[in-house]
C-alpha positions in Angstrom: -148.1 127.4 61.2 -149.5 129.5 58.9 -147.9 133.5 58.3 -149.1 136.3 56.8 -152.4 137.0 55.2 -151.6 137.0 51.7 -154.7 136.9 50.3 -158.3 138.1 49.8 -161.4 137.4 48.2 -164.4 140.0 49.4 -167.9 139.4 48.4 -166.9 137.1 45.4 -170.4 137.1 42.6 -170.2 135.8 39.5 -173.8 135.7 37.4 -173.9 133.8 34.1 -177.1 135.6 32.4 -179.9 135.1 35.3 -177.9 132.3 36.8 -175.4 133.0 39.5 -172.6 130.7 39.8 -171.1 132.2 42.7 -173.2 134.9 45.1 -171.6 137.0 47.8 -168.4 134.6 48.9 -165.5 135.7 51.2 -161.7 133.6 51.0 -158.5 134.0 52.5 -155.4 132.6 52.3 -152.2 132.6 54.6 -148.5 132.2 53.5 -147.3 128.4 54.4 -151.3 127.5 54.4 -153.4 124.4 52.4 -157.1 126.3 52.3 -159.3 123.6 51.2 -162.6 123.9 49.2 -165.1 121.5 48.7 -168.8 121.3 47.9 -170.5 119.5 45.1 -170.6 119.4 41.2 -171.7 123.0 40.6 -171.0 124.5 44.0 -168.8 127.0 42.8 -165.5 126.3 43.3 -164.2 126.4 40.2 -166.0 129.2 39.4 -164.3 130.8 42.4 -160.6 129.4 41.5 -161.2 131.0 37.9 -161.6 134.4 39.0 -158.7 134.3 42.0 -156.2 133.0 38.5 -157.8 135.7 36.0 -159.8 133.1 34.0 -163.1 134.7 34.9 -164.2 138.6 35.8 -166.2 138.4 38.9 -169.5 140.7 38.5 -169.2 142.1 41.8 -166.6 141.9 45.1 -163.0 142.6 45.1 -159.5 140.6 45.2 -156.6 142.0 47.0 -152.9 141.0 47.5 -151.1 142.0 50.9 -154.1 144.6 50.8 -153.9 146.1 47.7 -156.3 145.6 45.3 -156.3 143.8 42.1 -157.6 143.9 38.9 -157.0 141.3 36.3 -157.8 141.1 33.0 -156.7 137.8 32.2 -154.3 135.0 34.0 -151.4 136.4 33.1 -152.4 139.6 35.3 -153.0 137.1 37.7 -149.4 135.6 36.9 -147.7 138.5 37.8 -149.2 139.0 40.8 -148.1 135.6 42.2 -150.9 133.4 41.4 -151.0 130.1 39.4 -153.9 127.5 39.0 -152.9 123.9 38.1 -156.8 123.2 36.1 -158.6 119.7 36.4 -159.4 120.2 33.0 -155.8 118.9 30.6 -154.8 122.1 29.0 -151.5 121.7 27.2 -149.9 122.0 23.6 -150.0 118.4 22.7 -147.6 118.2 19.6 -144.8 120.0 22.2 -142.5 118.6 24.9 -143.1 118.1 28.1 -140.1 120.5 28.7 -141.6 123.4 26.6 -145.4 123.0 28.3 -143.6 123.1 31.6 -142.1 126.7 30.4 -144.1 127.6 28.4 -144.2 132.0 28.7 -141.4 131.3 31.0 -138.4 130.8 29.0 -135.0 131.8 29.8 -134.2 134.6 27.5 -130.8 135.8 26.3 -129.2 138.5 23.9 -130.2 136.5 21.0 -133.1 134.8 22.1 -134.2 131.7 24.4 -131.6 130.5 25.9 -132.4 126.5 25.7 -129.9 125.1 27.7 -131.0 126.7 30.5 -134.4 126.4 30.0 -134.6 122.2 29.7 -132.6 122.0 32.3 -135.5 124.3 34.8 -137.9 122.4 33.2 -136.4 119.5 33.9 -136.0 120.5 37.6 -139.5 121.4 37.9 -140.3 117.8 36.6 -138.5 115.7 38.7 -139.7 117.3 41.7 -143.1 116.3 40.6 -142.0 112.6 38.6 -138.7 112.0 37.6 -140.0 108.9 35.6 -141.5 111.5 33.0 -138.7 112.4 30.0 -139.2 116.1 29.6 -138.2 115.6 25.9 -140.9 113.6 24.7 -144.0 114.9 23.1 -147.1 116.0 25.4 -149.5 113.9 22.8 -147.9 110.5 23.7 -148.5 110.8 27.7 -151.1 109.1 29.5 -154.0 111.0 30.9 -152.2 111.0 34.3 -148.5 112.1 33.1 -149.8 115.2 31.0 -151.9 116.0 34.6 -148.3 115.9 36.5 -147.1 118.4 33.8 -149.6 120.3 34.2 -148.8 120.8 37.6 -145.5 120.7 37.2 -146.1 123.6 34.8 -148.0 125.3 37.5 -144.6 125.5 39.8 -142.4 127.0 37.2 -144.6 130.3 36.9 -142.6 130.4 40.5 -145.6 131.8 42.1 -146.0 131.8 45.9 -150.3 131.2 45.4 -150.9 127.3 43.6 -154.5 126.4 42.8 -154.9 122.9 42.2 -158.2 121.4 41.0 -158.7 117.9 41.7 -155.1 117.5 41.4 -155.4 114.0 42.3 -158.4 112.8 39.9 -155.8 110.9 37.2 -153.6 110.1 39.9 -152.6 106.6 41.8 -151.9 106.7 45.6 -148.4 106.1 44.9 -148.1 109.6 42.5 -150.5 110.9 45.4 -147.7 110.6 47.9 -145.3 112.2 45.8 -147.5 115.0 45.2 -148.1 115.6 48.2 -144.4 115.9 49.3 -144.4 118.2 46.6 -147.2 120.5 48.4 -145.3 120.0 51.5 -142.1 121.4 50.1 -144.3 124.7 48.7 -145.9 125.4 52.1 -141.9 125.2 53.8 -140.8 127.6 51.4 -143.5 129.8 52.6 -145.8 129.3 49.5 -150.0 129.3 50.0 -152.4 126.5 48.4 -155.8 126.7 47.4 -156.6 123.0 47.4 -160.0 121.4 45.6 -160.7 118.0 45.4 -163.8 115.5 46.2 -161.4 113.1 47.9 -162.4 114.2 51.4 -159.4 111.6 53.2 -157.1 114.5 50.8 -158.8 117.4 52.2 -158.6 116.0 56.2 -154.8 115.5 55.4 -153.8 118.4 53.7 -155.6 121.3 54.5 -155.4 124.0 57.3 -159.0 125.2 57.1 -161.8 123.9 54.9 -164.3 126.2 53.5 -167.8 125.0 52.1 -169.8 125.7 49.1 -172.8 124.8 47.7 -174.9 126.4 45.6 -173.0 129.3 44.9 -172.8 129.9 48.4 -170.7 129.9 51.5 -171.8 127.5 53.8 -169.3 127.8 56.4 -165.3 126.7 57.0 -164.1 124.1 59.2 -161.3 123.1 60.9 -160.0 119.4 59.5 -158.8 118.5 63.3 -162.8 119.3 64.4 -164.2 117.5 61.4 -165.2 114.7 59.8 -166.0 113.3 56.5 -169.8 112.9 57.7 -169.9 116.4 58.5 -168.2 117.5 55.9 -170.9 115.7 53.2 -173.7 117.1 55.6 -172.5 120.7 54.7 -172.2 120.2 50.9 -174.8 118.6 50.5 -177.3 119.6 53.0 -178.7 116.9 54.1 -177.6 112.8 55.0 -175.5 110.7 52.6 -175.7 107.2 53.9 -172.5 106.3 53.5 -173.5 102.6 54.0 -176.0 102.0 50.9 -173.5 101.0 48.5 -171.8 98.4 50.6 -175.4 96.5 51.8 -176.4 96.9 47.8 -173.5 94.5 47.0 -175.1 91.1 45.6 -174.2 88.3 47.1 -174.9 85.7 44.3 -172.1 84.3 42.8 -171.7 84.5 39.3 -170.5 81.5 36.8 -171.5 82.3 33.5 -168.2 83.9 31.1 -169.6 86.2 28.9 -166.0 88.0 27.5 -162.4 85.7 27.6 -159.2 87.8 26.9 -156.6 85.1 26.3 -152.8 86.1 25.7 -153.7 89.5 24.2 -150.7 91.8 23.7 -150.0 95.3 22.1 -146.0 96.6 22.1 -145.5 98.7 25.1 -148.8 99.0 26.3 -149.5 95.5 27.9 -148.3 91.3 27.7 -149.9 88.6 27.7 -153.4 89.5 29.2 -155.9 86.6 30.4 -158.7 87.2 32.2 -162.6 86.1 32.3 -166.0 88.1 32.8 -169.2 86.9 34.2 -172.4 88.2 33.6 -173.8 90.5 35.9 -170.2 90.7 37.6 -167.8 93.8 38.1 -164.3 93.3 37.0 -162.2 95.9 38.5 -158.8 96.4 36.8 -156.3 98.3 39.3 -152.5 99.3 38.7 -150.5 102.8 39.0 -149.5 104.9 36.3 -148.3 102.8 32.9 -149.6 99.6 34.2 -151.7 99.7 31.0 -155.4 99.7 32.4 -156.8 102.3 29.8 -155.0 100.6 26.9 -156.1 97.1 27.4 -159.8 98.6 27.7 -159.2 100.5 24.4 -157.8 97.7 22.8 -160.9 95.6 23.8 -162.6 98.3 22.5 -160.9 98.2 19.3 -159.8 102.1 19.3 -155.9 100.3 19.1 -155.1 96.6 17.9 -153.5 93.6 19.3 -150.3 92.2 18.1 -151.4 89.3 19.0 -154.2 87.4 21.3 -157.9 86.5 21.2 -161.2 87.9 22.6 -164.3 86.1 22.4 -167.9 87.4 23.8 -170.4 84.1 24.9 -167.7 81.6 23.4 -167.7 83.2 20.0 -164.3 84.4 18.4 -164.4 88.0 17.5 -161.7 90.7 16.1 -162.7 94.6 16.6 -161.1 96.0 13.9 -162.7 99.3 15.2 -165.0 100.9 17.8 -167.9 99.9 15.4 -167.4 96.3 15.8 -167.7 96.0 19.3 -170.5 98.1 19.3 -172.5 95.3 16.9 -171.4 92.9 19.4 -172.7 95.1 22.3 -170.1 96.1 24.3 -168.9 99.4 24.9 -166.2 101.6 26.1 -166.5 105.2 28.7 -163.1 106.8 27.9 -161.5 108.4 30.9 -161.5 111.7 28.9 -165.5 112.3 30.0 -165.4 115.5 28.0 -162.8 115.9 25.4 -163.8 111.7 24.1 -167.1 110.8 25.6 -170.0 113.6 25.1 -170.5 116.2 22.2 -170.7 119.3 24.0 -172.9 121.7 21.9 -175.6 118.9 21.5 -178.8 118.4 24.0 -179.1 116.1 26.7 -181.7 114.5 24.7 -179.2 114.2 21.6 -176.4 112.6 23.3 -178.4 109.8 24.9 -179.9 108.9 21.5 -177.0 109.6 19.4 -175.6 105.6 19.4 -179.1 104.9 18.8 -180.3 107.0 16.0 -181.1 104.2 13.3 -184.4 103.0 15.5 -185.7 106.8 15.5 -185.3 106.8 11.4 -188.5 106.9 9.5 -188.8 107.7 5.8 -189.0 111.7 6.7 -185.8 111.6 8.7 -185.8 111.3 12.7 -188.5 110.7 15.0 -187.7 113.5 17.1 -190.5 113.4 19.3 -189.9 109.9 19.8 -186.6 110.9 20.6 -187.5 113.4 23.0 -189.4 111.0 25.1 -186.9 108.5 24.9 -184.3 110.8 26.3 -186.6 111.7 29.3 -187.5 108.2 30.3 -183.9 107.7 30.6 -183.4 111.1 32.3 -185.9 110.1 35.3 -184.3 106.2 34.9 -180.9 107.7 36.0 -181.9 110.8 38.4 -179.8 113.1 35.6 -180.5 116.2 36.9 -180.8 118.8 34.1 -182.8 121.8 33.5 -185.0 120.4 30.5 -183.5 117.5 27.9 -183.1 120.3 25.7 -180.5 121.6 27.7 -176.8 121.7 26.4 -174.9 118.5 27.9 -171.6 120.8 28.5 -174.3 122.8 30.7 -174.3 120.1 33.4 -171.8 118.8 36.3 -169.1 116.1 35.5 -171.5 113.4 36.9 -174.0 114.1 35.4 -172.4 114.4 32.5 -171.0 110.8 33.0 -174.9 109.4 34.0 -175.9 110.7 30.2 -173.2 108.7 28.4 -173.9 105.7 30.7 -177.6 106.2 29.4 -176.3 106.6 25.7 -174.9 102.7 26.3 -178.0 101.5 28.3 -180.2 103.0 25.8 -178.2 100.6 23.0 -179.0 97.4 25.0 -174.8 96.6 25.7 -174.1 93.5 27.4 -170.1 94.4 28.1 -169.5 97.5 29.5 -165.7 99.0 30.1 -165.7 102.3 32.4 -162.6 104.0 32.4 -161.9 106.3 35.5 -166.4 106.5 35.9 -166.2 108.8 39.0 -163.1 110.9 38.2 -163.5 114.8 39.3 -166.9 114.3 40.7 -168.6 115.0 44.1 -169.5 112.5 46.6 -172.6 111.9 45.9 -172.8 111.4 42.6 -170.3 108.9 42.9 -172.8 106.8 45.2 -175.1 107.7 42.9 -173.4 106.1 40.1 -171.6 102.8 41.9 -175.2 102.2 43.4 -176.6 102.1 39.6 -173.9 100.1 38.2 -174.7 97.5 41.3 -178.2 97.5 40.2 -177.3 97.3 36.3 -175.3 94.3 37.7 -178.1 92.3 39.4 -179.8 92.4 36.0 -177.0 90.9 34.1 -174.7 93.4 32.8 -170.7 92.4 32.7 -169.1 95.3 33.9 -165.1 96.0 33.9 -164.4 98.9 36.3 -160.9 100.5 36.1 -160.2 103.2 38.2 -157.4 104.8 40.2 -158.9 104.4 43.6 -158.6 101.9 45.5 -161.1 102.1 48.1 -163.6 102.9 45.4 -162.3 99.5 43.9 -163.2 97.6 46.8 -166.4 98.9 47.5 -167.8 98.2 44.2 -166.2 95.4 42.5 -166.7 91.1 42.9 -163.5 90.6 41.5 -160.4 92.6 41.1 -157.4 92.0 38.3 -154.3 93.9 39.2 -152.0 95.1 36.5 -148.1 96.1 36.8 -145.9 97.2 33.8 -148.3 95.6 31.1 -148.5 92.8 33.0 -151.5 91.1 35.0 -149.6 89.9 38.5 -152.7 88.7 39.9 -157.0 88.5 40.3 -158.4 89.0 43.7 -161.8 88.0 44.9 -163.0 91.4 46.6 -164.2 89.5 49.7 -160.7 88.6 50.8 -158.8 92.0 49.2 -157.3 94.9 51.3 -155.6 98.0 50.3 -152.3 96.7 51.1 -152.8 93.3 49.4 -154.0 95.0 46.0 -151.0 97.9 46.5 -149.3 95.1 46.7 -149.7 93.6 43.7 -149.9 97.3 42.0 -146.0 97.6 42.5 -144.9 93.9 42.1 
């Protein structure tokens, strides 16, 4: 049961020049509580989390703690008042330790300095409670995206504060880290600790949270109680109107597909996978699933030729070829999404317009330099193609939501006529709809013959959107599962072989 009211937001605003990110919005918390919020890309809720840590000065409302008011400056105000945010976004020191980014600001201090001793042995507390599989003494830089997110959060505990925010804590995460994490939450809300909770995984929010509130727009909506609701309801709210839930499913092709367009035979790289065989078709989707260090995202940028094998062959149409870099699998048309949408895949500061066109830029050459009114209309064809839903193609990229973000880099690659196309992690930290949105187009782009390997964290996502499904464990592929006859547990199965 949830205590005390610990804390308030009144009449939360937050205007960005003319544009309001967040308008009039009232949120509580109690002591031993999960407060859930949810809308879609660019509802607010980050904006909202931002201001509650410090990050962000609201332009109007107040915060108050046990009912005094507050005033922060910057997080570290927010800090000493109790409140820590765990970000979506990977913000860490990468050339330091785990152990150091875990107490970092928070050392243990003695007469003649930090006292180390004690302090990797906190931070090493704080970690296992989170993943004791994690050394806290090696460097952040060499973790996968999904280790440095558990630091992160581990990070997030050692500020000792009694209010977490976590922000899709879960979007890098495999179900069986889930479950650990979630004991972890569990553990916080016993000790009498309050969670604001954000996350587009709405099974998450029905099993976690206390009360659910809804944004969209900038706007409160309304709150819910998860034993009252449903996930129907709860898309109805964020979005404001229907999502048929069923589309994606009856769009599924039911044509079987033959032709091998990429063969992976024996390919290896030290520590990162063995002895990796697999076939794609044309027009199929090739979902690669596994938990953490199962080596999903370094196979693909191996394929990719970001890394190189120690040994193995790949060979595109029955064709031998060796990607010696990211260059030469673009010539033989295919391509690689990196899981890190916005620190690998889009260049902030450029236009909409600029980063759909920037793979292509050698057809809008002409002897005066580019064709940028060819560009422009380019860039809009493919904006109305793929629903992106910008202001004008002129319009900063960085300016839009994480799926749209992700449809303009999938209309960078469409744009360069790919054949092979690897998505790592496609739907990670967006809303609900634009993840139907985008697994409904890459069912189309797959009836018109584009080979598609699909590796995500998801399962259920997996299964709704794959043919064929190649499940990874410790480097190693321990099996390939027509979708047809796969379950969770089956493919979980496999996952921890």
């Amino acid at each position: 049961m949830a205590g005390e009211l610990f804390f308030e937001g009144r009449n939360l605003s937050k205007r960005f020049g003319l544009h309001y990110a967040l308008r009039d919005v009232s949120v509580n918390i109690r002591s031993g509580e999960v407060h859930a919020v949810i809308g879609e890309n660019g509802a607010g809720k980050t904006t909202l989390m931002n201001i509650i840590c410090g990050k962000v000065r609201p332009s109007a409302g107040e915060l108050r703690r046990n009912g005094t008011i507050l005033h922060f400056s910057s997080p570290l105000d927010a800090h000493r008042a109790g409140i820590a945010i765990a970000p979506q976004e990977i913000n860490l020191c990468p050339l330091l330790s785990v152990a150091e980014n875990i107490v970092l600001g928070n050392h243990s201090r003695g007469r003649f300095g930090i006292e180390w001793k004690e302090t990797l042995h906190s931070a090493a507390q704080h970690l296992s409670e989170i993943d004791e599989t994690i050394s806290p003494h090696v460097t952040v830089a060499t973790l996968s995206a999904a280790h440095q997110q558990l630091v992160q959060i581990a990070r997030a505990a050692a500020t000792n504060a009694d209010i977490l925010i976590f922000d899709e804590p879960t979007a890098a995460l495999t179900d069986r880290e889930t479950v650990r994490l979630f004991d972890f939450l569990a553990r916080i809300r016993a000790r009498g600790g309050a969670i604001f909770y954000i996350s587009h995984r709405l099974d998450e929010i029905l099993q976690l949270a206390d009360r659910i509130t809804v944004l969209r727009d900038g706007k409160f909506i309304t709150e819910l109680n998860p034993q009252q609701t449903d996930k129907d309801e709860m898309v109805r709210h964020m979005a404001g109107r229907e999502v048929d839930s069923l589309r994606l499913q009856q769009s599924k092709s039911t044509r079987k597909a033959t032709e091998t367009v990429l063969k992976v035979h024996d390919l290896s790289r030290n520590q990162e996978f063995e002895g990796v065989t697999f076939e794609l078709r044309r027009g199929e989707i090739l979902a690669i699933s596994g938990l953490i260090g199962s080596g999903r995202t370094e196979l693909g940028k191996c394929i990719f030729g970001v890394t190189q094998p120690d040994r193995g062959e790949i060979e595109i149409e029955g064709r031998p070829v060796r990607h010696r870099r990211p260059a030469d699998a673009i010539a033989n048309e295919l391509v690689y999404l990196p899981e890190e949408r916005k620190r690998e895949g889009i260049f902030p500061l450029l236009s909409v317009t600029e980063n759909i066109c920037i793979a292509s830029l050698a057809r809008f050459l002409s002897f005066f330099g580019l064709r940028w009114g060819e560009m422009a209309k380019t860039g809009a064809e493919y904006i109305r193609r793929i629903a992106i839903r910008t202001d004008t193609p002129q319009t900063p990229i960085m300016n839009l939501s994480g799926g749209n973000q992700q449809k303009v880099i999938l209309a960078r690659w469409l744009l360069s006529k790919c054949r092979i196309l690897i998505l790592d992690e496609p739907t990670r930290g967006i809303d609900v709809n634009a993840k139907f949105e985008i697994q409904s187009l890459l069912r189309e782009l797959g009836a018109q013959g584009l080979s598609i390997i699909y590796i995500s964290s998801e399962l259920q996502e997996i299964l709704n959107v794959s043919d064929r499904i190649l499940v990874m464990h410790e480097g190693r592929v321990k099996g390939v599962i027509e979708t047809s006859t796969a379950t969770l547990e089956r493919v979980l199965g496999l996952a921890m072989a």
